[in-house]
C-alpha positions as CSV (number, residue, x, y, z in Angstrom):
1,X,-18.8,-49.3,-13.9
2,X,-21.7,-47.2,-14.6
3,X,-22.1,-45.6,-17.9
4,X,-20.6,-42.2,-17.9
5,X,-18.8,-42.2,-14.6
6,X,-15.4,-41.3,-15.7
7,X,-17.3,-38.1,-17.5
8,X,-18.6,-37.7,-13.9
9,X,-15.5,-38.3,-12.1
10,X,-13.6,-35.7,-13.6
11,X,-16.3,-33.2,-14.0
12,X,-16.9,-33.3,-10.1
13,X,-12.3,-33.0,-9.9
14,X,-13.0,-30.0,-12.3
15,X,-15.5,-28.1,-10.4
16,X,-14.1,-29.2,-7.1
17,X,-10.9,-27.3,-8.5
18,X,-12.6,-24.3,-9.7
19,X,-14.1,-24.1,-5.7
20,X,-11.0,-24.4,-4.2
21,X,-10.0,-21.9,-6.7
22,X,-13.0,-19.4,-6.1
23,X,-12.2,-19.7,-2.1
24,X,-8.6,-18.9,-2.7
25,X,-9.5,-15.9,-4.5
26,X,-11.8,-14.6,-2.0
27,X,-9.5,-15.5,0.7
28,X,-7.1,-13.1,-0.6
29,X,-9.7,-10.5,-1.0
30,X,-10.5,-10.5,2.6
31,X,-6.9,-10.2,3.5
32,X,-6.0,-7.0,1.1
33,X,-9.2,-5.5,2.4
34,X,-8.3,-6.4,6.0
35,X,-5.0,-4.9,5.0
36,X,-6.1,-1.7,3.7
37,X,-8.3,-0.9,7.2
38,X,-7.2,0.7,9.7
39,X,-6.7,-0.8,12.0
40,X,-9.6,-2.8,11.9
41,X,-12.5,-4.1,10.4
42,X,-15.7,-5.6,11.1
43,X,-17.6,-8.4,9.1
44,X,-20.3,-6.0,7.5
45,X,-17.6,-3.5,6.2
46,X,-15.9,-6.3,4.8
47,X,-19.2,-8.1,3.2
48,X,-20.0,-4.4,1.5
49,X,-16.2,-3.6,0.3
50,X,-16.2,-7.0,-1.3
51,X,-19.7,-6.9,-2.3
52,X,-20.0,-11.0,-0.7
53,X,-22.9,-12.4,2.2
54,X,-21.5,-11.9,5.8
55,X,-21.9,-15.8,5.8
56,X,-19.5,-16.3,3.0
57,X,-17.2,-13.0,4.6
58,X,-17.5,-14.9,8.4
59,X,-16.5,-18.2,7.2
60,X,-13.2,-17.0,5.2
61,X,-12.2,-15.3,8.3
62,X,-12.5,-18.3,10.2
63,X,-10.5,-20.1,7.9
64,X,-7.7,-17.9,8.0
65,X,-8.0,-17.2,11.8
66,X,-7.7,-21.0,12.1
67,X,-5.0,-21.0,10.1
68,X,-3.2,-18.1,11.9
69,X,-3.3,-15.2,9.3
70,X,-6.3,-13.2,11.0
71,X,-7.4,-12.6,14.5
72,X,-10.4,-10.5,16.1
73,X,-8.9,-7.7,17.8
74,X,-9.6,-6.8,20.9
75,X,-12.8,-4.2,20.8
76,X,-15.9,-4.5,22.6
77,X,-17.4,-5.7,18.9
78,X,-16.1,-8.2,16.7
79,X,-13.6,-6.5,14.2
80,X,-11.1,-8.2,12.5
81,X,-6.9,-7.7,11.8
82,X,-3.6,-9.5,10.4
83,X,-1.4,-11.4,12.8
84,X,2.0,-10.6,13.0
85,X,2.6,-13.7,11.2
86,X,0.8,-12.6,7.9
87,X,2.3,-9.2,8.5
88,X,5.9,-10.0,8.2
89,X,5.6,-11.5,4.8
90,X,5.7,-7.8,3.4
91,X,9.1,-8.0,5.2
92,X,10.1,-11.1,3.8
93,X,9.3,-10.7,0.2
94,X,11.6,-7.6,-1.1
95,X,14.5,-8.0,-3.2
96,X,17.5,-10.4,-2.6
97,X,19.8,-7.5,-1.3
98,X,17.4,-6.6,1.2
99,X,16.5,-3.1,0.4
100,X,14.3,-2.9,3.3
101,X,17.7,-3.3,5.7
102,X,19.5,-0.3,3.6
103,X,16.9,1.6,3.9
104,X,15.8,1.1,7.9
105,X,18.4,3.5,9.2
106,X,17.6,6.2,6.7
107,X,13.9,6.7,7.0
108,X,14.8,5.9,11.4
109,X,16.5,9.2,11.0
110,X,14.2,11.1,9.3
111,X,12.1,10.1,11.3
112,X,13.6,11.3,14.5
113,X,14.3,14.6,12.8
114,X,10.7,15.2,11.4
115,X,8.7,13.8,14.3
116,X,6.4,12.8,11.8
117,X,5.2,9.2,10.7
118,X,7.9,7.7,7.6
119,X,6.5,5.0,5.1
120,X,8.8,2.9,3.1
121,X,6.9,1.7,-0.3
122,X,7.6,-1.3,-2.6
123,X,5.0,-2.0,-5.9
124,X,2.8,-4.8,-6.1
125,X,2.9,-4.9,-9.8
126,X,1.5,-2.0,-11.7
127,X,-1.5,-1.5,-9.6
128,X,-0.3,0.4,-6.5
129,X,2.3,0.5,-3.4
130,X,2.7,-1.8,-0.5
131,X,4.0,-0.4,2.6
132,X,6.7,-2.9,3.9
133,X,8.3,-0.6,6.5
134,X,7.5,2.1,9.2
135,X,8.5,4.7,11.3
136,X,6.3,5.9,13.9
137,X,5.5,9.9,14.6
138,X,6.8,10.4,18.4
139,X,3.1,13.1,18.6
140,X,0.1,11.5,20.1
141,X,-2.2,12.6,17.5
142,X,-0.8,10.9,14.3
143,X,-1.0,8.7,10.9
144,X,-1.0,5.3,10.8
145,X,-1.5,2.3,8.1
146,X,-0.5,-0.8,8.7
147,X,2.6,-3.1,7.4
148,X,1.4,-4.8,4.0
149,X,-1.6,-1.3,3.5
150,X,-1.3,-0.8,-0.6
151,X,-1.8,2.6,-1.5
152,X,-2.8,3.9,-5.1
153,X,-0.4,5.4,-7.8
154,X,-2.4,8.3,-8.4
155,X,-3.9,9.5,-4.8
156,X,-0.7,9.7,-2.6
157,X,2.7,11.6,-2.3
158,X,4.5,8.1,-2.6
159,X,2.9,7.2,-5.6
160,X,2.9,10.6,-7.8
161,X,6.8,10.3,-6.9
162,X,7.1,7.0,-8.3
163,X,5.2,8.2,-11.2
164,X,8.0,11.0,-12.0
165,X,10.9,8.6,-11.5
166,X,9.0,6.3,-14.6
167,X,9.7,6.3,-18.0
168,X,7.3,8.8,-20.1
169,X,5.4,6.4,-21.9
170,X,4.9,3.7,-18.7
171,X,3.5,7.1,-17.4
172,X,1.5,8.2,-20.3
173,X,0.4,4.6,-20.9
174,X,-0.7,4.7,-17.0
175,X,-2.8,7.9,-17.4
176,X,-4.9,5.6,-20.1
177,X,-6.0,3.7,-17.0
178,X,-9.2,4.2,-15.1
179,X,-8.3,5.9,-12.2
180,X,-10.8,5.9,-8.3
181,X,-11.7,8.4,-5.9
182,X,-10.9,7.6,-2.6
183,X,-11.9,10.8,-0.7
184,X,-13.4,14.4,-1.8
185,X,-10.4,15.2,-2.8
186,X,-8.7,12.3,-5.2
187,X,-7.6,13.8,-8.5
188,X,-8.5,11.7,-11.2
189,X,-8.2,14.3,-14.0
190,X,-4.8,12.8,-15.9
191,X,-4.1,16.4,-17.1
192,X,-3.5,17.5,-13.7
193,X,-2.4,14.6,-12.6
194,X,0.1,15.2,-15.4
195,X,0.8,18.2,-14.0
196,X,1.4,17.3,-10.4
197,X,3.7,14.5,-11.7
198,X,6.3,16.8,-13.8
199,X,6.6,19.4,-11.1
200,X,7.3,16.2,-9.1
201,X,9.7,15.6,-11.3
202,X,11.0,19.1,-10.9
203,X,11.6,19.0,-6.9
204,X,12.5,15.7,-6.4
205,X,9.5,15.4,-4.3
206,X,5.5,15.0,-4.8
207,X,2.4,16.0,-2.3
208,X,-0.4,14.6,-1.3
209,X,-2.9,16.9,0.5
210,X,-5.8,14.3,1.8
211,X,-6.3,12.7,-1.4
212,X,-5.7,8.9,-0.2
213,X,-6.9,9.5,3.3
214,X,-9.4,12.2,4.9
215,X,-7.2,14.5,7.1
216,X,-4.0,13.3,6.0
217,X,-0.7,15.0,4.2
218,X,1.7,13.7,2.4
219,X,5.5,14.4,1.0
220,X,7.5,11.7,-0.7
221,X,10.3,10.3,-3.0
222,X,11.3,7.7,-5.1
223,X,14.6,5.5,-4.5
224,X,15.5,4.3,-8.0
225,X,18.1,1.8,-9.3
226,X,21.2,2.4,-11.5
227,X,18.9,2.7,-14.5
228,X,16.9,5.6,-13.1
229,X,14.1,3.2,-12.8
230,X,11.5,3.6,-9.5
231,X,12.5,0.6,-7.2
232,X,11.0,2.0,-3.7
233,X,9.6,5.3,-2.4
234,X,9.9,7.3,0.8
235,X,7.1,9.5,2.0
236,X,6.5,11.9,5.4
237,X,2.8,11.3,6.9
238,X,1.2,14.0,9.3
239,X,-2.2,14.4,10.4
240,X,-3.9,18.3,8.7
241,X,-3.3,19.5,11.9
242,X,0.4,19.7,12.0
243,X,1.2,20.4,8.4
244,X,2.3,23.9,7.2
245,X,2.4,24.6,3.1
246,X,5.9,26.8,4.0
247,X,7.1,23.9,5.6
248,X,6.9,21.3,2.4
249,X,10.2,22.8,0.3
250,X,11.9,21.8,3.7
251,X,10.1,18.4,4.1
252,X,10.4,18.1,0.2
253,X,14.3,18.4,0.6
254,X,14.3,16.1,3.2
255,X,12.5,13.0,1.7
256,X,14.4,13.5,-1.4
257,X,17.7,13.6,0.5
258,X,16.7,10.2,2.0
259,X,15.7,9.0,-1.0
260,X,18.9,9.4,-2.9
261,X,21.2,8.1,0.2
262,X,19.1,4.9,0.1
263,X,19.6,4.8,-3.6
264,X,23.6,5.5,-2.9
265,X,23.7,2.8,-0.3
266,X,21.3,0.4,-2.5
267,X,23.7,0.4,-5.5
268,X,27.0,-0.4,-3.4
């Protein structure tokens, strides 16, 4: 045996690891940013939100489109989107009672009474929302993100309600986070996010006027558990067009109405 080639041998298992590792990683990069477009993307969007070489971008997407989680859609150019099949794990992965199925006929209904597009929201950790569940506007001219979108604590309705239903200090100790602007209009100021957050508290509801999405409005609510704890939200999405500041005591009532009947049903 030559001198050393154990040393070798596991030096090349160890960096072929840490490859294999590195691609994963990646991999699920391209997917969460494939996620959060909508509904589309191409290859040099993706290379710049992800800061890699189209090469690296091209060959990931490949990979997964061999593998059946991605597929071009089907533009004149190239763009990329999730398969059904990648989509449905949002659906797959909630709690063991199957919130998602207590909470289907509630936000169907408010949907058909608002006539406006209903997201259903579970957390991915601590970082931000996942939308798991939809309910389509019946207008032509409407909001849309796609099943598995995540969407930050700080820069939508659905997030500032979660943020009311917490605990002070989880809240307090989230204000100590750095928080991103995502259009013009993001608030990242945590005294007036502060604000927002105990009038939220206050109605039962929280707003989001563009601040996640250019020309997008936003009411929602959080579901919470027998402990008072956050567990879901419900939110109303309507293009600027359509939305009417007398109207949001109304639509506030509404989503928190929801809310607390999917709550009711959820704790049965």
């Amino acid at each position: 045996m030559p001198p050393n080639s154990e040393n070798t041998t596991a030096d090349n298992e160890q960096n072929g690891s840490l490859g294999g590792t590195q691609s994963l990683i990646r991999g699920l990069r391209v997917v969460e940013a494939i996620a959060s477009s909508t509904p589309s993307v191409g290859v040099g969007e993706l290379s710049r939100t992800l800061q890699l070489p189209k090469s690296t971008v091209q060959r990931l997407l490949r990979t997964l489109e061999l593998e059946g989680w991605a597929e071009t859609s089907s533009e004149p150019i190239t763009r990329w989107q999730l398969t059904p099949r990648l989509l449905s794990i949002a659906r797959h992965g909630v709690p063991s009672r199957g919130i998602r199925d207590v909470a289907l006929p509630h936000i169907t209904e408010l949907g058909r009474v608002t006539g406006e597009t209903i997201h259903f929201c579970l957390p991915d950790g601590t970082q931000q929302l996942v939308l798991i569940e939809r309910v389509d506007s019946v207008h032509p001219v409407r909001t849309f993100n796609p099943i598995g979108a995540g969407t930050g604590f700080h820069n939508s309705a659905a997030g500032k309600a979660w943020l009311a239903a917490l605990p002070e200090s989880e809240f307090t100790q989230f204000l100590a986070t750095p928080l991103d602007h995502t259009t013009p209009n993001t608030i990242t100021d945590p005294a007036t996010i502060a604000q927002q957050v105990h009038q939220a508290r206050a109605n039962g509801y929280a707003i989001n006027l563009a601040e996640n999405r250019a020309g997008v409005r936003a009411i929602g609510s959080a579901v919470v558990n027998a402990e008072g704890q956050p567990i879901a939200t419900v939110s109303i999405s309507m293009p600027d067009s359509r939305f009417e500041e007398s109207r949001v005591p109304e639509w506030g009532a509404m989503v928190r109405e929801t809310a607390q009947a999917i709550t009711n049903d959820y704790a049965i």
